[in-house]
KOLMI-91358 format. One record per residue (C-alpha): residue number from 1; z, x, y. Coordinates in steps of 0.001 Angstrom, whole numbers. Layout:
! residues N
 resi       w       u       v
  NUM       Z       X       Y
...
! end
This chain:
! residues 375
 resi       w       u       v
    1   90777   78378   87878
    2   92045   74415   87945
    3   88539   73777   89369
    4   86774   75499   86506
    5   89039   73820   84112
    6   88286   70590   85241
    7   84175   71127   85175
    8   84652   72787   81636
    9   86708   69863   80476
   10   83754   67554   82184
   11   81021   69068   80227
   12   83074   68996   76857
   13   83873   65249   77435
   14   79945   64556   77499
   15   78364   67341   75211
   16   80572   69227   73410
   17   79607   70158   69555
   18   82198   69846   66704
   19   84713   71535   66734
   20   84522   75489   64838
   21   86335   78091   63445
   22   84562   80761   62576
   23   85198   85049   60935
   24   82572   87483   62054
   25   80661   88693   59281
   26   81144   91967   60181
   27   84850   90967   59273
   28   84461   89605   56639
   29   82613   92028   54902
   30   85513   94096   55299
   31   88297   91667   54347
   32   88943   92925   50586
   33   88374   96154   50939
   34   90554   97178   53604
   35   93617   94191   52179
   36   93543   92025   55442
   37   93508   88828   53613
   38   97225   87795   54210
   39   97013   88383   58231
   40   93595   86718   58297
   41   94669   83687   56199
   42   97439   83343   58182
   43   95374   83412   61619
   44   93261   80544   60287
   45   95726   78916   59231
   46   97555   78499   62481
   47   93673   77572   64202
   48   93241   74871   61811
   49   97216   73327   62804
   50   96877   70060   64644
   51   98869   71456   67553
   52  101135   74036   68658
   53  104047   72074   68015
   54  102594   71804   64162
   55  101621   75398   64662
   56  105349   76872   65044
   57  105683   77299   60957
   58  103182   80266   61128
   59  105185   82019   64241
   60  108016   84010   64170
   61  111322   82943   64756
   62  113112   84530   67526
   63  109924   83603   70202
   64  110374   79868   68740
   65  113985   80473   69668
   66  113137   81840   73088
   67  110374   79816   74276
   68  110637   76516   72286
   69  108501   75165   69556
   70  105619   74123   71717
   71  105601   76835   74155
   72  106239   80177   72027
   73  102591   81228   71914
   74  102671   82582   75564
   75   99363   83258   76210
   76   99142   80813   78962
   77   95781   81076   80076
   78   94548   80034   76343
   79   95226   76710   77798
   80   91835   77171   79705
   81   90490   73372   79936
   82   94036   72349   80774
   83   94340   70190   77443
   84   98553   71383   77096
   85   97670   72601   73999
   86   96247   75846   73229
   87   95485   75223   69688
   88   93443   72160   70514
   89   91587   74014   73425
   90   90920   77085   70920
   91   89358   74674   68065
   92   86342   74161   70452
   93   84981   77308   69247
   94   86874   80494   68339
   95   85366   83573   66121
   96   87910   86009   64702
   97   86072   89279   65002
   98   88719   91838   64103
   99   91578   92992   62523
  100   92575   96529   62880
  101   95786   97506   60720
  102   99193  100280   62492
  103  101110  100902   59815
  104  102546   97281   59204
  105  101248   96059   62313
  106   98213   93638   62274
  107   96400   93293   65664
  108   94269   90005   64969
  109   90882   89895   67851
  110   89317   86471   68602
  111   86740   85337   70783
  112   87031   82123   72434
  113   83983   80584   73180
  114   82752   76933   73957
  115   78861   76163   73704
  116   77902   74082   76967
  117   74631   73189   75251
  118   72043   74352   73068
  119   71011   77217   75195
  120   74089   78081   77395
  121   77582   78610   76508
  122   80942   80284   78474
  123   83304   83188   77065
  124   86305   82932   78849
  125   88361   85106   76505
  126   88277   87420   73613
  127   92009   88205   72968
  128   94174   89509   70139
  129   97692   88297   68815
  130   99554   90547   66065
  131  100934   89525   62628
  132  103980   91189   61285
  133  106719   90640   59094
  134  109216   88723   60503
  135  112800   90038   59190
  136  114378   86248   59556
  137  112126   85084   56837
  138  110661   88552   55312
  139  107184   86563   55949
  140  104251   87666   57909
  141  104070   85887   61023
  142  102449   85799   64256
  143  104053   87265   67586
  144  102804   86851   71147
  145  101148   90547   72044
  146  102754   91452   75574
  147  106143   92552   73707
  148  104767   94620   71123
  149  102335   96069   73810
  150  105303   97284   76381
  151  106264   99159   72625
  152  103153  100635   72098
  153  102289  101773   75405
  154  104638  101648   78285
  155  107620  102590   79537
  156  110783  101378   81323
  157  112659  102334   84189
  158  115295  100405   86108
  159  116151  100939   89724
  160  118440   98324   91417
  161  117640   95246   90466
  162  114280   95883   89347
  163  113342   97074   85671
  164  109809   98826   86131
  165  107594   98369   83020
  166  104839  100623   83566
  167  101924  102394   81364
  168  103741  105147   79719
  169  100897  108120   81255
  170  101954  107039   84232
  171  103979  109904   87270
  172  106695  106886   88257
  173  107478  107309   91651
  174  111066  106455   92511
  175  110625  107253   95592
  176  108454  103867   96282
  177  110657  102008   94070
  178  113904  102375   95792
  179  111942  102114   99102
  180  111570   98427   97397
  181  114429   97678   96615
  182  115772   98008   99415
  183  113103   95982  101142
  184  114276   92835   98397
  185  117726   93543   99172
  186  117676   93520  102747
  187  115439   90328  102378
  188  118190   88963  100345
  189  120402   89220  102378
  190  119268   88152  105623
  191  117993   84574  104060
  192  121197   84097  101596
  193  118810   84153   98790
  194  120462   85305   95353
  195  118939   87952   94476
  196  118983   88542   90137
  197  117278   91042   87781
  198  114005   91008   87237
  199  111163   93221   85383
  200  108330   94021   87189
  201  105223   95200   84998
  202  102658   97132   86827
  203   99234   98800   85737
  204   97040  100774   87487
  205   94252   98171   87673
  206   93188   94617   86190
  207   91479   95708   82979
  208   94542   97525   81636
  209   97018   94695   83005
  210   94627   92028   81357
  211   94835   94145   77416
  212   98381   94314   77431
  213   98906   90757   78286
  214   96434   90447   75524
  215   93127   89920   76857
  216   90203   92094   75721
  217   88377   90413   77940
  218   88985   87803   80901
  219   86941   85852   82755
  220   88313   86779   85756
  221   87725   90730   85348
  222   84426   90166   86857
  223   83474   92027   90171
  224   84974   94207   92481
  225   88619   95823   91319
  226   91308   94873   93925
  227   95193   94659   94346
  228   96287   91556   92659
  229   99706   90297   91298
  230  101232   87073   90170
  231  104904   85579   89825
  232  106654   84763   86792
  233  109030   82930   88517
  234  110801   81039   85031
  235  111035   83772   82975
  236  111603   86340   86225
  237  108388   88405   86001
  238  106383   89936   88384
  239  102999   91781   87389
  240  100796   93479   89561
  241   97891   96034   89661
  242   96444   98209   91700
  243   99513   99073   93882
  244  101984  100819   91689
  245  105652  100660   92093
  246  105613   99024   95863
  247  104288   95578   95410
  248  107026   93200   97038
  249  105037   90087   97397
  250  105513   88948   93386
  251  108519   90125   93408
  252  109927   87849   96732
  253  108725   84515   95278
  254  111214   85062   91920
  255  113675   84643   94313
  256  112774   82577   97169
  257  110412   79541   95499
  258  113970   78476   93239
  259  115753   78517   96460
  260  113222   76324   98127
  261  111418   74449   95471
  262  110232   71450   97631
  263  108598   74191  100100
  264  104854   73787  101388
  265  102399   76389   99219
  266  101633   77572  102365
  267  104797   78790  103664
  268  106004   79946  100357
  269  103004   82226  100363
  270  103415   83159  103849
  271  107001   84155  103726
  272  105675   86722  100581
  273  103321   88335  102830
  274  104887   88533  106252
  275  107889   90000  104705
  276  106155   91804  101416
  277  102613   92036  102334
  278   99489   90638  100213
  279   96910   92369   97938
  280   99101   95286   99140
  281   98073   95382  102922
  282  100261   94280  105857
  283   99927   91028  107512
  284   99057   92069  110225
  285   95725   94010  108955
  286   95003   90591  106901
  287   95372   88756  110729
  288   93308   91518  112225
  289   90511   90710  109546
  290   90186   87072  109957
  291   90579   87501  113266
  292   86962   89031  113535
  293   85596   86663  110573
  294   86763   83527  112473
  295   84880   85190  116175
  296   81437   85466  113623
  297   82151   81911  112320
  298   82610   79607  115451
  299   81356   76674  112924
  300   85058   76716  111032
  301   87565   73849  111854
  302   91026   74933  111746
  303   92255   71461  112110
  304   91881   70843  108639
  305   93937   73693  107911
  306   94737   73143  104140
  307   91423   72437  103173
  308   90429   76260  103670
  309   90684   78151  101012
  310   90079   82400  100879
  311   88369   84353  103602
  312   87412   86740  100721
  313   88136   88394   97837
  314   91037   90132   99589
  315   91976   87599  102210
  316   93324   83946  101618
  317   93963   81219  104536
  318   97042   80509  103059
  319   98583   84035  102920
  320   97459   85280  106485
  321   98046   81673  108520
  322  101128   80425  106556
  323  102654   83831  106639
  324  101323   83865  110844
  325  103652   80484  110881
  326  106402   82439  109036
  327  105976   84990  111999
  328  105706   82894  114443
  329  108821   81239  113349
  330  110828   84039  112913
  331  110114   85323  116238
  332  111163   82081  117645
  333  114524   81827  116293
  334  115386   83912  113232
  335  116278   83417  109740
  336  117410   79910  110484
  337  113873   78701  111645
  338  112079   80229  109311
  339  114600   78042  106580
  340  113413   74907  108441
  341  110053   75143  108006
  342  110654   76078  103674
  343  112904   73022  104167
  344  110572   70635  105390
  345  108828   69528  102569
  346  105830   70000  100185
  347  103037   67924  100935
  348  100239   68390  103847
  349  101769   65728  106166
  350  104860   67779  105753
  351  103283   71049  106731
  352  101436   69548  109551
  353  104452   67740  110438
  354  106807   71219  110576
  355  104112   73284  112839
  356  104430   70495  115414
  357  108569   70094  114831
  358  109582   73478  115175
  359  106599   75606  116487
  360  105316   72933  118772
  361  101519   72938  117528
  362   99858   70064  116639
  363   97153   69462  113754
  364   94510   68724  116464
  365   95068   71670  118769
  366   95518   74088  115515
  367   91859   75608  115593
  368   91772   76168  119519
  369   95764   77982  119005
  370   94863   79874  116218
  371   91444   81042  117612
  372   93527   81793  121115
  373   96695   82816  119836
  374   96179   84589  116211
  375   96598   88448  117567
! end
């Protein structure tokens, strides 16, 4: 995403129109007649706020409280040229196309959308927020749409230290869920990590996980559906889809990357799937994999191990090597190695530096040990 960012943000610096706010006319052929002009006045008038910061008066209070005055609208991925300010990056072209009233609920729809040129342009989200009366002020405000979502359509269930936020349709399966915990727990334990509460929101694939976090429509719900999660790691999230209530990767980094915040990407990720598998498979199938892709591709240096980024769709370098390091650690002296090498620092020297330290392979002979030694 950074990369696309940064090419987006390239183009905008060289061609980019002025900047637009715009209401569908579909809406707006609608706006008297069905009494939206309070929740639509108040959605402009947040776009047309110089910032978020300046944006905060037309929030509601207890998310300001929460999150802070620049950082309550939590839609993170708004910030899609990487600007730090999702106001600013929505002012390059945003259309309100909807708002469809539940009872004293307002869900507000917007597309985002930046024109490249005169012929070409890029939709990376259409999205809603809601508008509601907030009962600090008894004004209408605006509220971030993942909370009122998890009201509207899902349900909770807590098993250890794990509260499961899942679609409310959903068989839970508590079965797989204390099978879990006790894979975090034993985890925990073994590696003196501090293990806390967490919620862990699951859907049963991308599209659904995408809407209730708000996104209609997301640039990166394009192609083939496929186990995915991410890590919350500040506000102690995990989300997934795709796997249900077993998906421990997520879940390990809330608790290992504060432990070892100075750790190499690569360990950090490989630590998550040697001990709580990736895109829900084992890392063993993920070694098996690019085991065969590296025998059909003779032509890739290893050596410059960081610069490699995903095998596929399903398989990253980082996940299957760093978590073959993790293994290989682990098998070579325990808990206690495997803390030396998410000790030994973040940058690439630093990685390359820990292989040779405490697994004895150096950054010249890594292609001919992993090609030799991998299964």
């Amino acid at each position: 995403m950074t990369k696309i960012m940064l090419l987006f943000f390239l183009i905008l610096s060289l061609t980019a129109k002025s900047q637009k706010i715009r209401i569908d006319e579909s809406l707006k052929q609608n706006i008297d007649l069905e009494n939206l002009e309070s929740p639509l006045e108040l959605w402009i008038n947040f776009l047309n706020s110089e910032n978020d910061r300046d944006g905060a008066k037309y929030w509601n209070k207890s998310e300001i409280e929460e999150y802070g005055d620049s950082t309550y609208f939590q839609m993170s991925d708004l910030d899609y040229l990487g600007i730090g300010d999702k106001i600013k990056n929505l002012k390059f072209g945003l259309t309100v196309l909807s708002i469809t009233q539940l009872d004293s609920l307002y869900k507000i729809t917007s597309k985002f959308e930046i024109e490249i040129n005169d012929s070409a342009s890029v939709t990376p989200f259409i999205f809603h927020v809601y508008a509601k009366t907030d009962k600090s002020s008894a004004d209408l405000k605006l509220f971030n749409p993942l909370p009122l979502n998890q009201q509207l359509y899902m349900s909770k269930c807590q098993i250890g230290n794990i509260t499961y936020i899942y679609p409310s349709n959903h068989d839970f399966d508590k079965s797989l869920a204390k099978k879990q915990n006790r894979l975090l727990r034993n985890i925990a334990k073994e590696f003196d990590l501090d293990l806390g509460y967490y919620n862990y929101f699951f859907t049963i694939d991308r599209t659904t996980n995408f809407q209730l976090r708000g996104y209609d429509f997301h640039f990166e719900n394009i192609g083939l559906e496929a186990p995915s999660g991410r890590a919350d790691v500040a506000n102690k999230i995990a989300y997934s889809n795709g796997c249900g209530e077993f998906y421990p990767h997520e879940l390990i980094h809330l608790f290992l990357n504060p432990r070892y915040p100075n750790a190499h990407l690569w360990f950090l990720e490989g630590f998550c799937t040697y001990f709580g598998y990736s895109r829900g498979k084992t890392l063993e199938w993920h070694k098996h994999k690019l085991k065969n892709h590296l025998m059909n591709h003779p032509e890739i240096n290893l050596n410059n191990l960081t610069e490699l980024v995903n095998v596929d769709y399903l398989t990253g370098y980082r996940y299957v090597l760093g978590g073959y390091f993790i293994q290989l650690a682990y098998e070579k002296g325990g808990a206690d190695m495997v803390k030396k090498l998410l000790s030994s620092g973040s940058s690439d020297e630093d990685f390359y530096k820990a292989l040779e330290t405490f697994l004895g392979i150096k950054k010249y002979s890594l292609n001919e040990y992993i090609r030799t030694n991998l299964n």
